[in-house]
Structures are given as structure tokens and as C-alpha cells.
C-alpha positions in Angstrom: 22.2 -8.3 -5.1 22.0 -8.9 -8.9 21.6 -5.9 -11.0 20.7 -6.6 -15.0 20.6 -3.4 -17.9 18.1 -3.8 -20.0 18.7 -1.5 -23.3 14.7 -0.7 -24.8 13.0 1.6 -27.3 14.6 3.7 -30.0 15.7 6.4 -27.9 18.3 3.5 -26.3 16.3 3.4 -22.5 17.7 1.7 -19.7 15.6 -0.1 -17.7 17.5 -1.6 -14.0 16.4 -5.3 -12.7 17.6 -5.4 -9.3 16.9 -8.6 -7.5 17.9 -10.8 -4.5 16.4 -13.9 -3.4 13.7 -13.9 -5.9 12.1 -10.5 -5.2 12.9 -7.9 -7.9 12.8 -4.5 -8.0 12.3 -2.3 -11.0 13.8 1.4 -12.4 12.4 3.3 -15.6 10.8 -0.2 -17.0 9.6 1.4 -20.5 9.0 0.0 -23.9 9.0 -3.5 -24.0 7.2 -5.1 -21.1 7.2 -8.7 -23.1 11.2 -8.5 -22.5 11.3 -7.0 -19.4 8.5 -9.8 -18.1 11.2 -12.4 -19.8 14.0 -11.1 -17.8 12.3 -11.1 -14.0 12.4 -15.2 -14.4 9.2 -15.6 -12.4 10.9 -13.9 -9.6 8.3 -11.6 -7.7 7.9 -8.1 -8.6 7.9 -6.1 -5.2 8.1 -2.2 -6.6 8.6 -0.3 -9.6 10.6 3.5 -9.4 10.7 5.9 -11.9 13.8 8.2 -11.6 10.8 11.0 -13.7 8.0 11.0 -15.5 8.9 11.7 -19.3 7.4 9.7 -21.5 10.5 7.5 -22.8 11.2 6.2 -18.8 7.3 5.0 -18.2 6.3 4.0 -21.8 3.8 1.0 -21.8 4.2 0.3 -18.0 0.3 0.4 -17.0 -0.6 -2.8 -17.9 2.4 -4.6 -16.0 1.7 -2.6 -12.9 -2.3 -3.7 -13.0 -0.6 -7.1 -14.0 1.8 -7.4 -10.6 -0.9 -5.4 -8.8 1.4 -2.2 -7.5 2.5 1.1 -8.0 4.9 2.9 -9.1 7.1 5.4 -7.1 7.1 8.6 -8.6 8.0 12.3 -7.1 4.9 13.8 -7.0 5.9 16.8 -9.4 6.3 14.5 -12.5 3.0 12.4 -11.8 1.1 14.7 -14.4 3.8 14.3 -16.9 3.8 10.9 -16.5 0.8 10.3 -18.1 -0.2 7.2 -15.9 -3.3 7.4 -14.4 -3.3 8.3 -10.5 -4.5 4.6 -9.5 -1.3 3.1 -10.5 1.1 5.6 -9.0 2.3 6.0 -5.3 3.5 9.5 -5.1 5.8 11.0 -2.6 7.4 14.6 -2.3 11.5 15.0 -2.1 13.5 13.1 -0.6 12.0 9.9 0.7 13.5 6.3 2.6 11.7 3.1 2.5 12.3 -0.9 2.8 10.2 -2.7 0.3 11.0 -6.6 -0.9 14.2 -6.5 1.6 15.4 -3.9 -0.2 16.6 -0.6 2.1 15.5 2.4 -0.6 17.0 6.1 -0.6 15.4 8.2 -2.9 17.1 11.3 -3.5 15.3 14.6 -5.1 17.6 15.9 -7.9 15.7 18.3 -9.9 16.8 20.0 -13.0 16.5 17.6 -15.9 12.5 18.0 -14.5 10.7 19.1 -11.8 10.1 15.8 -10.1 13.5 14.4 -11.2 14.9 11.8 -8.5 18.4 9.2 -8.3 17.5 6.1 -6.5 20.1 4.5 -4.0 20.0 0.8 -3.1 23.2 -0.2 -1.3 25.7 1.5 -3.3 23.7 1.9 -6.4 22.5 4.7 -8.0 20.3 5.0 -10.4 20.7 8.4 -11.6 17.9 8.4 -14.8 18.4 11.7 -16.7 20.3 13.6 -13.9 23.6 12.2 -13.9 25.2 10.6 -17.7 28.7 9.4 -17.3 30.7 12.7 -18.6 27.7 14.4 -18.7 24.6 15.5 -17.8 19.9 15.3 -18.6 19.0 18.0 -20.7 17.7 21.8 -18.8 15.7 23.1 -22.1 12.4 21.1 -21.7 9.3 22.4 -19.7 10.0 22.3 -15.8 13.8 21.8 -16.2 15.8 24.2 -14.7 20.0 25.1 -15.4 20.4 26.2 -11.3 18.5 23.2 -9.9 20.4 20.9 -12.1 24.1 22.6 -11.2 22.7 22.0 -7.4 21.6 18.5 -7.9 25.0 17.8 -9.7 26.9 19.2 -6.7 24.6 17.0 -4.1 25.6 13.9 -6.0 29.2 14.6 -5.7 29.3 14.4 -2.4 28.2 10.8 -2.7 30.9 8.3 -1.9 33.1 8.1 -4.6 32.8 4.3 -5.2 28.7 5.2 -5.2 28.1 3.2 -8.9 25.9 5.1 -10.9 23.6 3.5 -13.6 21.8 6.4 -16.2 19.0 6.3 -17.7 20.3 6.3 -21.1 23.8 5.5 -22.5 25.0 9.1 -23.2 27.6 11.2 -23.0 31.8 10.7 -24.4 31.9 7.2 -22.6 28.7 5.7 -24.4 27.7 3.7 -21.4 25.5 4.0 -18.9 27.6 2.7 -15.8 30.2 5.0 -14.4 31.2 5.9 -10.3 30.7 9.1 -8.3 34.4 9.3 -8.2 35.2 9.1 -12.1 32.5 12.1 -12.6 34.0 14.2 -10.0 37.5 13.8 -12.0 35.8 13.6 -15.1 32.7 15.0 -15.4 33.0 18.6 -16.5 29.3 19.8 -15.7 29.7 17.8 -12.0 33.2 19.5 -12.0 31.6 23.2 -12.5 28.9 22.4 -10.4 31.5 21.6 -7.3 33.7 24.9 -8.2 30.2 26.8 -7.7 29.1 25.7 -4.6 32.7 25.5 -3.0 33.3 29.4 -3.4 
């Protein structure tokens, strides 16, 4: 399994190509489709998942997904926010499992950065999106986020294996990069660190 970073947008978006055996997957594809259509090579497009729906993660997206003919995966709290219209999106609630292109998907429900906020795991991948930053963590000021759900999504990823690799949705936090491991954050990681102190009382 191949996994490729694509850096978009001025906000500095990551977009994840994961493919095997020419069947791709794609995570947060926003911004520049024209690239993103460059890097899947012809190989077939089998899904598309959004780790939420703000507008910087599903920016421009429609007409690719009418292009490929699918939907996109998207917790059904964030749909509205999303801004996509319903025809395009396959919307699911929580925590969901499914095998799509060959690929085995967990999807785990991590509110807190938003109400629909989900990490995607693929092997031991995990695309974290706005949940998880190496050394830090998504905002909790903007409508539907929430400071307790966040703390308790942070704790649920630490109990992750620590050589889970995690891939954000954005390059931020002291390390400036978007690749990191459950086990550096849980040594690391102050938020994850508090987050593990609170629900280990």
C-alpha cells in the first residue's frame, strides 16, 4: 500500500492518495482537483472520505465525485456543513467498518474539532484530519466543536497502537509536519498527554 501527501490551498491542506493495485482511495481531496486527478495516474478511484466537513477539507470536490461517479463518506453530523449537495454524499453515523477497492476501512468517530469529526484507519494508517496534529491538536472555538469531546477523542486515540502512523489534515503544530505516530504523541503530545491523565483518574 502506497500512501502519497498532497500539500493544496492556501491554508496548507493535506489531501491522502492511498492506493494498491491500481485502485485508490481518497482522504480530504480539496482545492485542486487538476493535481489531485494528475497524481491518481489513471488508477481507479474506488471512494473518497472526508475526516469533516469544513470547508478547507471538501473544497471543489463535486465535480470529481460526479466525474468518478461516487460518493463521498462523511459522518452524518458534518454533511450540512459540508456544503455538498446530498446526491454526492454517503452518510453514516459514528463509528462505522467497511471494505471498499480491497481496502479493509475503520472509521473512528472523534468529535471535538466538529460535530461529525472522524480519523480513518486503513491498516495501520490513520488519518486523523483536524483531530489529531503532531504535538497538537484541531481547534474547539468554531460552531459544533466541543473542549470535552475533543479531550475524550484525544484519549480514544491513545489507546491506538503506538506504531498506529497518523497523517493530519494540515501540517501544524511544533513539528510542522503532518506525519507523526500514536506513540510520539502519547510522549509528546501535551493535549493527548492531559487528555490520558483525565481519563486515568
Amino acid at each position: 500500500m502506497k500512501i502519497e501527501i498532497l500539500v493544496l490551498g492556501p491554508m496548507g491542506n493535506c489531501t491522502y492518495l492511498v492506493s494498491q493495485n491500481g485502485v485508490a482511495l481518497l482522504v480530504d481531496p480539496s482545492w485542486d482537483m487538476e493535481e489531485i486527478e494528475r497524481a491518481l495516474h489513471g488508477q481507479r478511484l474506488a471512494a473518497v472520505f472526508f475526516t469533516h466537513g469544513h470547508f478547507d477539507h471538501v473544497k471543489d470536490v463535486e465535480p470529481m465525485l460526479r466525474k468518478h461517479n461516487i460518493k463521498a463518506y462523511i459522518e452524518e453530523a458534518d454533511a450540512q456543513m459540508s456544503g455538498l449537495p446530498s446526491d454526492v454524499l454517503q452518510t453514516f453515523t459514528g463509528d462505522k467498518k467497511l471494505k471498499t477497492g480491497g481496502f479493509d476501512i475503520e472509521i473512528l468517530h472523534t468529535p471535538g474539532h466538529s460535530a461529525g469529526g472522524v480519523c480513518i484507519k486503513i491498516g495501520d494508517n490513520l488519518f486523523t484530519g483536524d483531530t489529531l496534529f503532531p504535538g497538537a491538536c484541531g481547534r474547539v472555538d468554531l460552531p459544533t466543536s466541543n473542549p470535552r469531546q475533543m479531550r475524550a477523542s484525544l484519549y480514544r486515540l491513545s489507546q491506538l497502537p503506538g506504531e498506529t502512523k497518523i497523517y493530519a489534515g494540515h501540517g501544524y503544530g511544533p513539528k510542522n509536519s503532518s506525519v507523526s505516530t500514536i506513540e510520539y504523541e502519547r510522549a509528546h503530545n501535551r493535549y493527548m498527554q492531559n487528555a490520558i491523565r483525565d481519563y486515568s483518574k
